[in-house]
LUMPA-506736 format. One record per residue (C-alpha): residue in one letter; chain; x, y, z. Coordinates in nm, 3 decimals. Example, Ala and Ser with C-alpha at 12.3 -4.5 7.8 and 13.67 -1.06 7.14 Angstrom:
LUMPA-506736
{A; A; {1.230; -0.450; 0.780}}
{S; A; {1.367; -0.106; 0.714}}
***
This chain:
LUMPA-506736
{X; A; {-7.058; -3.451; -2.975}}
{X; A; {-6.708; -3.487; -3.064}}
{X; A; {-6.542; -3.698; -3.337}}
{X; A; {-6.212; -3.765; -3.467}}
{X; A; {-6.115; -3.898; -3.758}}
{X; A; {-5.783; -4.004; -3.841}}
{X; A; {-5.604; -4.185; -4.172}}
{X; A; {-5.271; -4.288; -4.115}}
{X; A; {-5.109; -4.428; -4.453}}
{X; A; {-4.799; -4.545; -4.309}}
{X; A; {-4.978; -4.751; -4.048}}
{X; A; {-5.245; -4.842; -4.322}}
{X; A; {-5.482; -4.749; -4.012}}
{X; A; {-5.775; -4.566; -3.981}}
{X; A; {-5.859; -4.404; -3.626}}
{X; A; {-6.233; -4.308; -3.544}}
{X; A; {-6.340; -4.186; -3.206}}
{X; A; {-6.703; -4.020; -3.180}}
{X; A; {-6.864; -3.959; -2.819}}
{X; A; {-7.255; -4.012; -2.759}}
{X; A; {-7.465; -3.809; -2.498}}
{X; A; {-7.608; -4.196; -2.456}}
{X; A; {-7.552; -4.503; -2.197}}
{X; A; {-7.341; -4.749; -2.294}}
{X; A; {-7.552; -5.052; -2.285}}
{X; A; {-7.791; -4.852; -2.548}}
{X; A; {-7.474; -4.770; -2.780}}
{X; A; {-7.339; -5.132; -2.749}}
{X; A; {-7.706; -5.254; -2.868}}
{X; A; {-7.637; -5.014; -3.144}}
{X; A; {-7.333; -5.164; -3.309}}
{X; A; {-7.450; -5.540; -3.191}}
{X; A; {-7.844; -5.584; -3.289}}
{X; A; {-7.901; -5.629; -3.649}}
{X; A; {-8.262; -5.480; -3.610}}
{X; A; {-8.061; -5.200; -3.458}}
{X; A; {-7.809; -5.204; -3.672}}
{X; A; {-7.966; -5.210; -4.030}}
{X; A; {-8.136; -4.854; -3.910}}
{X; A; {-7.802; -4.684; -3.918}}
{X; A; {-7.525; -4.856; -4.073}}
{X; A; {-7.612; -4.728; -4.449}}
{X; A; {-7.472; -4.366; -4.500}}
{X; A; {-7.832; -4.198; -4.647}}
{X; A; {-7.964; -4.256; -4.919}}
{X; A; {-7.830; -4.631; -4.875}}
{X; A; {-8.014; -4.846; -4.651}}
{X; A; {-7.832; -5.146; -4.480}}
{X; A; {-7.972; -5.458; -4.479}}
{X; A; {-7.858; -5.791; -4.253}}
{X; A; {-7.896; -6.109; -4.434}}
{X; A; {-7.711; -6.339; -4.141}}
{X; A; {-7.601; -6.201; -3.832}}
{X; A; {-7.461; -6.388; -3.505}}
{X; A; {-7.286; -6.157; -3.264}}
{X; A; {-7.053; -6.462; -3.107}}
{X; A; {-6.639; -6.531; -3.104}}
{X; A; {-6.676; -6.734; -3.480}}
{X; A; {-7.001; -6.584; -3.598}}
{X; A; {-7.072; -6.337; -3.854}}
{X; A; {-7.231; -6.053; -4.015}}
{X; A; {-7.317; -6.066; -4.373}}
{X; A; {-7.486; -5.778; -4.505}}
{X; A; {-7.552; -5.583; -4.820}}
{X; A; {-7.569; -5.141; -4.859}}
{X; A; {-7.828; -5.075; -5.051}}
{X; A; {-7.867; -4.851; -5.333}}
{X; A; {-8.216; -4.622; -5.384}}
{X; A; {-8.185; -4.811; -5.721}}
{X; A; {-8.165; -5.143; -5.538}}
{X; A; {-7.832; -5.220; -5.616}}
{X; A; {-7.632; -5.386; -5.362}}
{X; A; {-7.308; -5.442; -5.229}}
{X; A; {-7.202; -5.710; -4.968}}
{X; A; {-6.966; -5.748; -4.678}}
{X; A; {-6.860; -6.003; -4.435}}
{X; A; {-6.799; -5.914; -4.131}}
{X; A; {-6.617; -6.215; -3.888}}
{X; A; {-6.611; -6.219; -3.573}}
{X; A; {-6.281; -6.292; -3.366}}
{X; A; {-6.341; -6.158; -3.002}}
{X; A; {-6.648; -5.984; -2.819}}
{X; A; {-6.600; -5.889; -2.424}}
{X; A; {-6.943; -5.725; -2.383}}
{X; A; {-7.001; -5.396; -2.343}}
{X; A; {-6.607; -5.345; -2.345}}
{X; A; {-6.474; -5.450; -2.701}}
{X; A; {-6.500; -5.635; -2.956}}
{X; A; {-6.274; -5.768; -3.289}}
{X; A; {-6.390; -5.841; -3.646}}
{X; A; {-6.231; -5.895; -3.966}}
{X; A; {-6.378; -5.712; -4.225}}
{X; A; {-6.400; -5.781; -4.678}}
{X; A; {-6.647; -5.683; -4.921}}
{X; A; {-6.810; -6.023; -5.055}}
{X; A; {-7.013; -6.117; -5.327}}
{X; A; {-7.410; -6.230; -5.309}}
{X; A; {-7.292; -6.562; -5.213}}
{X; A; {-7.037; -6.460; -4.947}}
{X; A; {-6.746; -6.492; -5.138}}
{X; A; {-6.477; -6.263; -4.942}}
{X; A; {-6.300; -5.998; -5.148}}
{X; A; {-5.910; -6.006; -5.020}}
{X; A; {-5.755; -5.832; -4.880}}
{X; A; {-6.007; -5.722; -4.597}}
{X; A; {-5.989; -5.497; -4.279}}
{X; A; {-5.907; -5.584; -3.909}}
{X; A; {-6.211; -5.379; -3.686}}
{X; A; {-6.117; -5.285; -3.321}}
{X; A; {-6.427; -5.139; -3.162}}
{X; A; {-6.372; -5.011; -2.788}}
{X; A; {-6.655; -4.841; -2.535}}
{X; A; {-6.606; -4.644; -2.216}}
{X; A; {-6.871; -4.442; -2.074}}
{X; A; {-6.796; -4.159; -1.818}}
{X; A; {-7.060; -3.955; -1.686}}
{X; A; {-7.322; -4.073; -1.873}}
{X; A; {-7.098; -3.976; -2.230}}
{X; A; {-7.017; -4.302; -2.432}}
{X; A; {-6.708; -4.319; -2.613}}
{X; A; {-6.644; -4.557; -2.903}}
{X; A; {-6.293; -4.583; -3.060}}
{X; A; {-6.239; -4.792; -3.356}}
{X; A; {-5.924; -4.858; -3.510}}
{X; A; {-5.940; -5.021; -3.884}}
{X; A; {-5.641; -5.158; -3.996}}
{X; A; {-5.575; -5.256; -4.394}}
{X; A; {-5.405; -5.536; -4.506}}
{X; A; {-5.306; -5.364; -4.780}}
{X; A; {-5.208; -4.982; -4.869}}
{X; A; {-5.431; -5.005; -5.210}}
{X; A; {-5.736; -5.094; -4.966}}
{X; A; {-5.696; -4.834; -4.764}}
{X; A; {-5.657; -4.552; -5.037}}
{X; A; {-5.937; -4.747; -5.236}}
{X; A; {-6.224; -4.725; -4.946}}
{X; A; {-6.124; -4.349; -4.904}}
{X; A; {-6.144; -4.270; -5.229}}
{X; A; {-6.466; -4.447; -5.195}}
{X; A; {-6.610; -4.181; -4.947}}
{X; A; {-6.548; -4.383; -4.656}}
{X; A; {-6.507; -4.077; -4.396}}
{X; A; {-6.822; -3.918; -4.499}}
{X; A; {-7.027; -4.223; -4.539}}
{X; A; {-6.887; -4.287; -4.181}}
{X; A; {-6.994; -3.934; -4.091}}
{X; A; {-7.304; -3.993; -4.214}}
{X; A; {-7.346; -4.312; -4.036}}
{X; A; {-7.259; -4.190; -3.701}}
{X; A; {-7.481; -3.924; -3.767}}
{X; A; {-7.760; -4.167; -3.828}}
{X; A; {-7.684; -4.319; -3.504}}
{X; A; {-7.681; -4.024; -3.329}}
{X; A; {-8.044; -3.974; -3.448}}
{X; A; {-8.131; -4.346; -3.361}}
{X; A; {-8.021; -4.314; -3.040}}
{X; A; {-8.208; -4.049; -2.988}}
{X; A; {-8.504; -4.214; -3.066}}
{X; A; {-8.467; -4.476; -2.808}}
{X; A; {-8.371; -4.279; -2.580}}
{X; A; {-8.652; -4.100; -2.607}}
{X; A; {-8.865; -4.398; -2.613}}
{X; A; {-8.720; -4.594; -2.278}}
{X; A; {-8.746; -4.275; -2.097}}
{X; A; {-9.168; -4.280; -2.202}}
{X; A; {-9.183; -4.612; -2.066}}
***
């Protein structure tokens, strides 16, 4: 399904929009259930793994991608609005073990629509700074986030599959 995916220096913004053949509810579930989550979030061969996750205006995400050679590297994600199934705001940073934020971080915007059974998620990333937005993609951040939507994809799939043989 269709994907855009934009970098905007001057706006220190980064635009995503990717479209699933899926329901909504089952793509919200996606992006808001750690069990859910830590089967698609890690672009292969990293796995993701949740250490503390509450999905509520004030709670967090704190969660570490995972090397093959177990190497890890945290984040913090903070969250600072949810209207389910709709949208919903976190602040983003790369951490250390013991959740120690690494500044400057990233404001998330996720949005969902569904239309004729085709969900639509935008996200819009915005960097507090220019040397964190050239840093993450120099990291590989749009083909890590490729390959993480493509991992979705798959997982929704799945339970698709598996609701529909219930």
């Amino acid at each position: 399904m269709k994907m855009d995916f934009i970098v905007d220096k001057q706006t220190k913004t980064v635009s995503i929009t990717k479209e699933f053949a899926f329901e909504l509810s089952l793509v919200w579930d996606a992006y808001t259930k750690p069990e859910l989550l830590d089967q698609w979030w890690a672009p292969k061969p990293f796995a993701s793994r949740t250490k503390v996750m509450d999905f509520r205006v004030g709670g967090r995400r704190f969660y570490a991608m995972v090397s093959p050679e177990g190497q890890e590297r945290w984040a913090i994600q903070k969250y600072t609005s949810i209207s389910p199934k709709t949208n919903f705001k976190l602040f983003n940073a790369f951490a250390d073990e013991d959740e120690n934020p690494e500044l400057p971080g990233s404001d998330w915007d996720l949005t969902f629509s569904e239309q004729d059974g085709t969900t639509k998620v935008s996200i819009s990333i915005y960097n507090e700074s220019l040397e964190r937005l050239e840093k993450i993609v120099e990291m590989g951040f749009k083909e890590g986030t490729i390959s993480q939507l493509n991992n979705l994809e798959d997982l929704l799939a799945k339970l698709s599959g598996e609701k529909e043989s219930k």
